[in-house]
C-alpha positions in Angstrom: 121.8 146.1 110.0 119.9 143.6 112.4 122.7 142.6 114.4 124.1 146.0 114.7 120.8 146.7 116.5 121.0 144.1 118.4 124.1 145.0 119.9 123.0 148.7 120.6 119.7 148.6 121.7 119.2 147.9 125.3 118.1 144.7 127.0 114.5 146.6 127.9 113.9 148.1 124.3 114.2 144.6 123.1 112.2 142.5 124.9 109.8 145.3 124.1 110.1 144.9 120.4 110.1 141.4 121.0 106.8 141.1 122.9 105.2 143.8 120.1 106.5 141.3 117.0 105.1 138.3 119.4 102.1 139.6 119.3 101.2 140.9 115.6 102.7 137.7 114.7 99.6 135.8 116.9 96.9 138.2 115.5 98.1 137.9 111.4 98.6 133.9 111.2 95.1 134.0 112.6 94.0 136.4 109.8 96.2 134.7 107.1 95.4 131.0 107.8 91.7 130.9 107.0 92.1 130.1 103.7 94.6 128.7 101.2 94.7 132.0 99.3 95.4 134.4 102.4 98.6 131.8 103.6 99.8 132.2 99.8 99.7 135.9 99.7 101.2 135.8 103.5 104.5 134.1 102.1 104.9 135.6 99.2 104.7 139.4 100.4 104.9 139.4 104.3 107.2 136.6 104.9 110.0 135.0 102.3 111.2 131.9 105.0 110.5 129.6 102.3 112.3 131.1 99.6 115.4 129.3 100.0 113.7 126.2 100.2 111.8 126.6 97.3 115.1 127.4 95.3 116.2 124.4 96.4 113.8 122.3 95.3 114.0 123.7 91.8 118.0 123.8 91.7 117.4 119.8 93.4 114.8 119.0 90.2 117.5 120.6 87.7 120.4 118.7 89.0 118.2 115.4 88.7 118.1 115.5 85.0 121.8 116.7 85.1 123.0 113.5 86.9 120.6 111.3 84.4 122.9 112.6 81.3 126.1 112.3 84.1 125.5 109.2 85.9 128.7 109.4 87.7 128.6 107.2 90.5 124.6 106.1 91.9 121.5 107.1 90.2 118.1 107.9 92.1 116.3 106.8 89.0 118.1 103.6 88.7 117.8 102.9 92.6 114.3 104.0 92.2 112.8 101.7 89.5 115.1 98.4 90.5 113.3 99.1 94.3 109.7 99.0 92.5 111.0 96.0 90.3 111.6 93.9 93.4 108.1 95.1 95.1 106.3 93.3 91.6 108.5 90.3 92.6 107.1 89.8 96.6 103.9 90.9 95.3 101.5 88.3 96.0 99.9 86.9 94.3 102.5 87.9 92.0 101.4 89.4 88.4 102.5 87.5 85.2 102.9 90.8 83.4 104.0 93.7 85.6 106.0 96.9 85.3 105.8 97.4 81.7 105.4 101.3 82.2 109.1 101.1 83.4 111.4 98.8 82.6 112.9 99.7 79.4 113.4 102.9 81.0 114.8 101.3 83.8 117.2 99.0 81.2 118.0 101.8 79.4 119.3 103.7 82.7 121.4 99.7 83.5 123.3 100.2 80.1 124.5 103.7 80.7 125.9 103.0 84.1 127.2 100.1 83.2 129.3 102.2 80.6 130.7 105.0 83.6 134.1 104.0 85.3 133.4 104.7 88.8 130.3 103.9 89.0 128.7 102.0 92.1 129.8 98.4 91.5 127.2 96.9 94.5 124.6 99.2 93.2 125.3 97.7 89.4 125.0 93.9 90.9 121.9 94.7 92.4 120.2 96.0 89.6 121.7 92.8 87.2 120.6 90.7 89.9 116.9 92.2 89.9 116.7 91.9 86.0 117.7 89.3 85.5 114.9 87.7 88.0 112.1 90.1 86.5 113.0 88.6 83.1 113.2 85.0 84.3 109.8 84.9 85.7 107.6 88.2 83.9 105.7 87.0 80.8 106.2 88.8 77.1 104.6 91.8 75.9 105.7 94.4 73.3 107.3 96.7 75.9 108.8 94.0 77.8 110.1 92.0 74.8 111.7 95.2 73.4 113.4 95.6 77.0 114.6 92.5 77.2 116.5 92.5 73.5 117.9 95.9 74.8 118.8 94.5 78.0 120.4 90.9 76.5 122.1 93.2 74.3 123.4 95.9 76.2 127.0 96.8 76.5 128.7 94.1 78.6 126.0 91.9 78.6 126.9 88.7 80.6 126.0 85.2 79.9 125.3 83.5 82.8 126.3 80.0 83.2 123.4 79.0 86.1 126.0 78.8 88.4 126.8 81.9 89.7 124.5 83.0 93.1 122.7 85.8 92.8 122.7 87.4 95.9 121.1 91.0 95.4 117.8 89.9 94.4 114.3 89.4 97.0 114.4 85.9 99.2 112.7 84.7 101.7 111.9 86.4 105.0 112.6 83.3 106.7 116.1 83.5 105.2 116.8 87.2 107.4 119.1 86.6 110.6 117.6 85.8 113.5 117.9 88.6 116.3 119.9 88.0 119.2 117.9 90.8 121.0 115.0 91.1 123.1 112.6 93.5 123.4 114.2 94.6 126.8 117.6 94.3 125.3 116.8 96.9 123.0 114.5 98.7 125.3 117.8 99.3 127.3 120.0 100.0 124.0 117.0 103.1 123.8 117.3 104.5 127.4 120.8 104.3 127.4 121.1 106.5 124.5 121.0 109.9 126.0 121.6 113.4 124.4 125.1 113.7 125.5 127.0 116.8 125.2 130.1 116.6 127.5 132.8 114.7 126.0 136.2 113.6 127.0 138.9 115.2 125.3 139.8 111.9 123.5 140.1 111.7 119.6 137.2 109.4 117.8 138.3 106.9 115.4 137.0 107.2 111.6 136.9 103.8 111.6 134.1 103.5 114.9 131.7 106.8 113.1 132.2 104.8 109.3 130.6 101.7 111.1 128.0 103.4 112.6 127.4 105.4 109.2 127.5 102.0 107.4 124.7 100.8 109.8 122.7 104.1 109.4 122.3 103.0 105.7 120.5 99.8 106.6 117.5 102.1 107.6 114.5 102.2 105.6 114.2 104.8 102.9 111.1 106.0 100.2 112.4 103.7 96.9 115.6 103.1 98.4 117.0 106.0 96.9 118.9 107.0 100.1 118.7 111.2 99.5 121.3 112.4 102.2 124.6 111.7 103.0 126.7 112.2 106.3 129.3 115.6 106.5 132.1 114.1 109.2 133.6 116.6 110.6 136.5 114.9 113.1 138.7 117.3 114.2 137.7 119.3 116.8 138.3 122.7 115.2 136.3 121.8 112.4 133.6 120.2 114.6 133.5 123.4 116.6 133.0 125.5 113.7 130.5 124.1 112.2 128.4 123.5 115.6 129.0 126.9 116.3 126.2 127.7 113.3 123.5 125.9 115.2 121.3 128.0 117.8 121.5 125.7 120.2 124.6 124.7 120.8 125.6 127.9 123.2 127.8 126.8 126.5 129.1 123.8 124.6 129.8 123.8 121.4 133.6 124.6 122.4 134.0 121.4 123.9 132.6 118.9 120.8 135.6 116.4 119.1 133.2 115.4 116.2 130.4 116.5 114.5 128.3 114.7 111.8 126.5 116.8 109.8 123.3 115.1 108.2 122.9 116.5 104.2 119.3 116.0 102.0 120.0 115.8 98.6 117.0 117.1 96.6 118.5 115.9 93.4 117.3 112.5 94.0 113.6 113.6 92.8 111.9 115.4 89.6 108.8 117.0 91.5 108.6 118.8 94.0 106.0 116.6 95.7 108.6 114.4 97.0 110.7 117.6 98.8 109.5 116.3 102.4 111.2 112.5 101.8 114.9 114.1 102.5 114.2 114.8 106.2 112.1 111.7 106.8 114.5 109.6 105.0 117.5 111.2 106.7 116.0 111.1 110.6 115.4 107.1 109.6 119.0 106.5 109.0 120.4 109.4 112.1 118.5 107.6 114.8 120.1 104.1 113.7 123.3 106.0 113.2 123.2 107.1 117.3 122.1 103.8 118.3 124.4 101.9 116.6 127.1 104.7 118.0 125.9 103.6 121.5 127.2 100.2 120.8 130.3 101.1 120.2 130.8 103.3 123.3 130.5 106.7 121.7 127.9 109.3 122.8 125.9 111.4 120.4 123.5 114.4 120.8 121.6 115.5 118.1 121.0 119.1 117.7 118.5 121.0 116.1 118.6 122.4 112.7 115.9 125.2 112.4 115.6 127.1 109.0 117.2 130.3 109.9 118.8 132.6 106.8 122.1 133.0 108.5 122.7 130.0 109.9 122.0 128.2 106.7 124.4 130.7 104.3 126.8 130.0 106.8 126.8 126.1 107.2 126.6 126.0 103.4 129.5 128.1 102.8 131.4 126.2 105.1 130.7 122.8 103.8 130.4 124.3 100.2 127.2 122.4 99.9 125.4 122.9 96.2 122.2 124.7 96.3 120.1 121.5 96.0 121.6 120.0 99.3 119.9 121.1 102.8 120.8 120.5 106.3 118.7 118.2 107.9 120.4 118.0 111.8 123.6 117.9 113.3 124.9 115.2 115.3 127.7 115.4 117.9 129.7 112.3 118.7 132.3 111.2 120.7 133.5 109.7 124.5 130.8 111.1 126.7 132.0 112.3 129.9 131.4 110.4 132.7 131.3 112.8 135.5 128.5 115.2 132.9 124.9 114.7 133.3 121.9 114.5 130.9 118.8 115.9 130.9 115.9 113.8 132.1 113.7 114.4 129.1 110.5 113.2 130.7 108.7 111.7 127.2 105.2 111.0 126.2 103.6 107.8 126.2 100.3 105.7 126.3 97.1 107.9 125.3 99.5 110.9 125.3 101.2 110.0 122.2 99.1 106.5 120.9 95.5 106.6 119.7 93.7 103.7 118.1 90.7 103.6 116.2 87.7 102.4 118.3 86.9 98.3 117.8 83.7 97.3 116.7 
């Protein structure tokens, strides 16, 4: 009904209609956001833009305790406690007895992968390799004793002969690479990258957008759990398509070879109160993925995802995304056009955007 009326009304009736919903919008979120009780009652009988969120969230939560029975090829929960295991390790001073709420669970998670064909074979070393330095330094207690029999016991268990190197465990942080770049290096890396959203009419290699991917997933994220994944979409049809869905992409969306669309996965938590950690953990690993795209002479733009109804049911049917997956951005890559040009983008800095805490 509401784009029908858009295309029959005329240009002056709806900038009237606009203007009139401008307004009582203005006057009602200043009514409704006095208190916590008014905002409730807001969204759940004048406006419904959360609804689809809040599904997700609940089908994300569902399909978390699915996986834990599946544990096809990663698990969240697995990621999640090996992360907290190696924290107790660089803790200093480091406890004698620590994580004892945790680690059977965290064992017991171990075996079953261990037992799925398929499953992640770097993710499985890295969880040994934590183990088995949380059991070689943490002191016995009932909990931790009864994890360690499970663990020493558990299907496949591996003697170790002392020799092998076990290389997915904590080390030094004078044992991280030494960076070849200064601060103007990298500076320079960060002006260069521009929103770019002419591109040459030249195909872009998988392999160039899978190393830039790869290096997105060096970027830090909330228990390593790593809740998104990147849609490629390199084929400009395809690309076009899917751009197409985004508000602001009018004027040249037609033109785009690639597009990377950046997925949350809600699944990767059992409350709600974790829901936010998909787009900050996602935006962590996109900005890394455009500057690491910069180095390898491709252009990116990232455009703007807002949480429109149509737009969403259409990206999602598209990508047949499961309910518990939301768009987080969409990035556009390729072989900027030389002769194009890119917007200024005059951005804050100094007091604008930096505040510190007065010294005493």
């Amino acid at each position: 009904m509401i784009p029908v009326l858009r295309k029959a009304l005329p240009a002056p009736a709806k900038r009237t209609i606009h203007r009139t919903l401008d307004w009582l919008g203005s006057r009602s979120v200043q009514v409704f956001s006095a208190h916590r009780w008014l905002a409730t009652l807001y969204y759940c009988v004048f406006s419904r833009r959360f609804d689809r969120e809040h599904l997700a969230v609940l089908k994300g939560r569902a399909a978390y305790y699915r996986a834990l029975r599946a544990m096809e090829r990663t698990s969240p929960l697995l990621r999640r406690n090996v992360h907290r295991l190696e924290k107790g390790l660089i803790m200093r001073p480091r406890r004698n007895v620590f994580a004892e709420v945790f680690v059977l669970e965290t064992v017991r998670c171990y075996n079953r992968a261990k037992n799925r064909p398929g499953y992640s074979p770097d993710e499985l070393r890295w969880a040994r390799d934590v183990l088995d330095e949380y059991f070689s330094v943490v002191e016995d207690t009932p909990a931790i004793s009864k994890a360690r029999k499970e663990y020493s016991e558990g299907p496949g268990a591996e003697q170790s002969d002392g020799n092998e190197v076990r290389t997915f465990k904590p080390y030094p942080m004078s044992e991280c690479p030494a960076s070849p770049v200064s601060f103007d290096q990298l500076a320079t890396l960060f002006v260069r990258r521009r929103s770019v959203r002419w591109y040459r009419k030249r195909p872009v290699p998988d392999d160039l957008i899978q190393k830039a991917v790869n290096a997105a997933s060096l970027a830090p994220s909330a228990c390593n759990r790593q809740p998104f994944r990147f849609v490629v979409a390199n084929e400009p049809a395809m690309a076009i398509k899917i751009a197409e869905c985004a508000g602001g992409t009018t004027g040249f969306a037609h033109q785009l070879p690639a597009v990377i669309v950046v997925v949350g996965d809600l699944s990767a938590y059992p409350k709600d109160r974790d829901r936010h950690l998909i787009y900050i953990d996602a935006s962590l690993a996109s900005m890394q993925l455009m500057l690491a795209a910069e180095t390898l002479g491709l252009s990116t733009c990232p455009i703007n995802w807002p949480d429109v109804d149509l737009a969403e049911e259409n990206l999602q049917r598209i990508l047949k995304l499961p309910g518990h997956e939301r768009v987080v951005m969409l990035i556009s890559i390729g072989y900027g056009d030389p002769d194009s040009s890119v917007a200024y983008s005059q951005k804050k800095k100094d007091s604008l955007i930096m505040q510190g805490f007065p010294k005493k």
